[in-house]
C-alpha positions, 0 to 999 in steps of 0.5 A: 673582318666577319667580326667587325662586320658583326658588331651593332651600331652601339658596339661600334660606338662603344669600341670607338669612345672606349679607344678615343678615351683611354689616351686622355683617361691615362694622362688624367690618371698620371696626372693625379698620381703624380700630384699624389706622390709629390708630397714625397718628391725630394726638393731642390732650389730652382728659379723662374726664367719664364714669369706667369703670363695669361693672354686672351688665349689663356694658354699658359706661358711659363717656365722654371730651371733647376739643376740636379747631379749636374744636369739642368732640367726644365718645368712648364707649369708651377702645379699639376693642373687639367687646364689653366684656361678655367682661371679667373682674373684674381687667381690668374693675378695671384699666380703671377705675383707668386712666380715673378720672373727670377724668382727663386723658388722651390722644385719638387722633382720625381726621384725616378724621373727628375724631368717630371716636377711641380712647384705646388706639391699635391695641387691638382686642380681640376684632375679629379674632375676631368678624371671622373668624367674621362672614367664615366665617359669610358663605362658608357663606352664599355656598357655600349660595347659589351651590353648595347641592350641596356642602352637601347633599354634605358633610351626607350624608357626615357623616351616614353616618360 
């Protein structure tokens, strides 16, 4: 308790950034590796059993099956993405007529993880981008944690121009 009771304002709030961060970081990270290594991904005929639909909300709604060694497996979305909400009409209508309702399509699946799959092997949108601002949110937490100094040096150097 000394110790937390030791620490200033801007290491609080570095620890804090730092710990809320990593969650999303790791997921953003996983995501990327994923769409990275799916070139690889064996693939298997599946079938869409859900169609592309994008309501107000955005919010995707859409699934695929595919069976592997006897077991069915099920995917949610045909890419790896960051967000769907970010879509435009155009594109939203493009995805549509591609995965329609029963139609069959290729899945690739991780070899070592067949629950994990992907539609479109190596498209990632968005990931880069999320990612990139998840890892330099994280370096301002860990500068604010283990150099609070800076910060305040930077802020007042701002604040006077």
């Amino acid at each position: 308790m000394e110790y937390i009771q030791s620490l200033s304002q801007f290491q609080i709030v570095g620890l804090v950034l730092q710990l809320i961060l990593l969650p999303f970081l790791f997921m953003a990270l996983r995501r990327w590796w994923w769409a990275k290594q799916s070139h690889q991904w064996p693939k298997v005929k599946g079938v869409v059993t859900k169609g592309l639909d994008f309501p107000l909300s955005k919010k995707i709604d859409f699934l695929y099956t595919y069976e592997l060694n006897g077991a069915t497996y099920t995917g949610e979305e045909p890419f790896f993405a960051n967000s769907f909400k970010n879509f435009s009409q155009k594109k939203a209508s493009g995805l549509i007529a591609k995965y329609a309702l029963g139609k069959q399509v290729n899945v690739f699946y991780n070899p070592s993880n067949p629950r994990i799959s992907t539609l479109e092997p190596g498209r990632k949108d968005g990931v880069i981008g999320a990612l990139l601002l998840l890892f330099l949110l994280f370096l301002l937490g860990a500068v604010s944690f283990y150099r609070p100094s800076l910060l305040v040096e930077a802020i007042d150097y701002f604040s006077n121009r």
